[in-house]
C-alpha positions as CSV (number, residue, x, y, z in Angstrom):
1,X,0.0,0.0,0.0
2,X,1.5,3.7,-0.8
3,X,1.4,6.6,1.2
4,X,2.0,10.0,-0.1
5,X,3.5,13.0,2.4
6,X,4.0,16.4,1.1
7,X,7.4,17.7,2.7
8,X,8.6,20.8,2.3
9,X,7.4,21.2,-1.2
10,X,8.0,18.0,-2.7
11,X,5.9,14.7,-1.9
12,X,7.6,11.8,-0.2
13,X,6.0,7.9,-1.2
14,X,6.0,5.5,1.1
15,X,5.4,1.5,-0.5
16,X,5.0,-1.6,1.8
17,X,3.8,-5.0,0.2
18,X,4.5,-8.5,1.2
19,X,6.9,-7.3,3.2
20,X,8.9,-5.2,1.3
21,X,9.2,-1.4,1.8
22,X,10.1,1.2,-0.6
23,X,10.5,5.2,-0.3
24,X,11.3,7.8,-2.6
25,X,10.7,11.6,-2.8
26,X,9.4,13.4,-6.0
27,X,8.5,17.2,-6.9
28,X,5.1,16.1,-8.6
29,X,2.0,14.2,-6.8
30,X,1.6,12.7,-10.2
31,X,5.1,11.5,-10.1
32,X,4.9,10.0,-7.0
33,X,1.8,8.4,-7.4
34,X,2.9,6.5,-11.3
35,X,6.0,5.5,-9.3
36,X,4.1,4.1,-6.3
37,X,1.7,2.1,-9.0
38,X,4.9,0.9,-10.9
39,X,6.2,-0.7,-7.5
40,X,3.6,-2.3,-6.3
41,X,3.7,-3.7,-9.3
42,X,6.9,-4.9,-9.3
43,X,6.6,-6.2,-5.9
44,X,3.4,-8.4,-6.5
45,X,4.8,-9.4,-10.1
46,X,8.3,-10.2,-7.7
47,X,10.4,-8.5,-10.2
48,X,13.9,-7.1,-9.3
49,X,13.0,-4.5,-6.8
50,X,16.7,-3.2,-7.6
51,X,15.7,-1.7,-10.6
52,X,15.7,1.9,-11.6
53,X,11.8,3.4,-11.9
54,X,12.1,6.7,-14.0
55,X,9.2,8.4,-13.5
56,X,8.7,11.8,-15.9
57,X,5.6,13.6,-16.4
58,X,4.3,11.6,-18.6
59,X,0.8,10.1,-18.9
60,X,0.3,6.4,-18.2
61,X,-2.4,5.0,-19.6
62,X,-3.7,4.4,-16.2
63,X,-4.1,7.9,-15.9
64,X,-5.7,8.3,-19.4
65,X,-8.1,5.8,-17.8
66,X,-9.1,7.8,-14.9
67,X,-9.1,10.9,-16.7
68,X,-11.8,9.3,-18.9
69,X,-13.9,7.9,-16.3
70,X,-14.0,11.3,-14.3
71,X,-14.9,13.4,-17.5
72,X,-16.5,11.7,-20.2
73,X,-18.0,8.9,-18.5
74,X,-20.8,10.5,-16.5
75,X,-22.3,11.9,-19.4
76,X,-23.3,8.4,-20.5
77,X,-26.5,6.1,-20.2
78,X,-24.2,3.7,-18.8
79,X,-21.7,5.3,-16.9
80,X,-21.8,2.7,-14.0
81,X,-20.9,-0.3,-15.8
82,X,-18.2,1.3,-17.7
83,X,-17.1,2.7,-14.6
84,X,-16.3,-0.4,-13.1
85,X,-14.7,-1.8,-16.1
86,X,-12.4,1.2,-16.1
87,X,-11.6,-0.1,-12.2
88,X,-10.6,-2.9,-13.7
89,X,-8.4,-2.3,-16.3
90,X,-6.8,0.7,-14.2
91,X,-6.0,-2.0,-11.5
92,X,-4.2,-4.4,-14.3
93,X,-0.2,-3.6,-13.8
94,X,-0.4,-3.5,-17.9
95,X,-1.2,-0.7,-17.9
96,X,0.7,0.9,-15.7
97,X,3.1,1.8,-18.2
98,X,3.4,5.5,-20.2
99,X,1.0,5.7,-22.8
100,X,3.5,6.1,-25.5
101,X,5.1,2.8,-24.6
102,X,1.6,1.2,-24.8
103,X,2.2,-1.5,-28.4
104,X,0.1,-4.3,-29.6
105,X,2.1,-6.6,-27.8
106,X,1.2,-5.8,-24.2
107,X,-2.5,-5.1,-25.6
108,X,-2.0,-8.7,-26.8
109,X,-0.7,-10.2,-23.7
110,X,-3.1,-8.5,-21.5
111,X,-6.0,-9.9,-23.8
112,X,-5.0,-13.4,-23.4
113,X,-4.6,-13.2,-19.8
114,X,-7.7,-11.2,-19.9
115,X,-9.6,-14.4,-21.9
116,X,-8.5,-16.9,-19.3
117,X,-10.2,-15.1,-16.2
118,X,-13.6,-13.8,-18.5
119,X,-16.0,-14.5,-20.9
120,X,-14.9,-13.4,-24.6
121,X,-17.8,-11.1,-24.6
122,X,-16.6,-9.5,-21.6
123,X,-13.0,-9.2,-23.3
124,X,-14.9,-7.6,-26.3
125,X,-16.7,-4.9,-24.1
126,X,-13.2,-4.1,-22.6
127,X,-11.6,-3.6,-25.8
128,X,-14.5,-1.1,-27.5
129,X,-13.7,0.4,-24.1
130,X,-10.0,0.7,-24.6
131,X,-10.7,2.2,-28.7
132,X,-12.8,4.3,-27.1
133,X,-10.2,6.1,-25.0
134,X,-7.5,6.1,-27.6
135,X,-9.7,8.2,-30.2
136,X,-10.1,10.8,-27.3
């Protein structure tokens, strides 16, 4: 779980999962908060916790997500239901990265892992989802 402190102008993030525990400090909340999602990340994925994290201010699609959900999605008939398949995706470490980095391939992993935990149709709905959001 992160915890985010603003210090003296800047914001300190606090990560402790499983065990482990991570700080760094960054001049952005945004910042702090991608690099808190990238490490949790890393810590349930147990990947080398060793590992420079560089964190710019750069979208990740994560934030594309929830920027969606707050702005466009209340406007529509079913704003619920898409909400909570936005909540989903945003809590997939997929798509954690910067939206620029996003390629077929991860979209293609994340599919097939995706189709072994849901009905195809379901898959389908999260992918209109996903176009969606990249055409705005």
């Amino acid at each position: 779980m992160a915890t985010i402190i603003k210090r003296n102008g800047s914001y300190r993030v606090q990560v402790s999962r499983k065990g482990f525990r991570k700080s760094a400090t960054f001049d952005t909340k945004a910042q702090a908060e991608i690099w808190a999602y990238q490490m949790e990340a890393m810590i349930l994925n147990n990947e080398n916790l060793n590992q420079e994290i560089v964190v710019s201010g750069v979208l990740s699609v994560v934030d594309v997500f929830q920027k969606y959900k707050n702005t466009i999605s209340p406007a529509k008939k079913g704003y619920r239901e898409e909400r909570n398949r936005i909540d989903q995706l945003c809590a997939d470490p997929t798509f954690l990265i910067p939206i620029e980095n996003l390629t077929n391939k991860h979209m293609a992993s994340w599919r097939d892992k995706r189709l072994t935990q849901v009905q195809p149709s379901t898959v389908n709905r999260e992918l209109i989802l996903i176009s969606e959001l990249s055409l705005t």
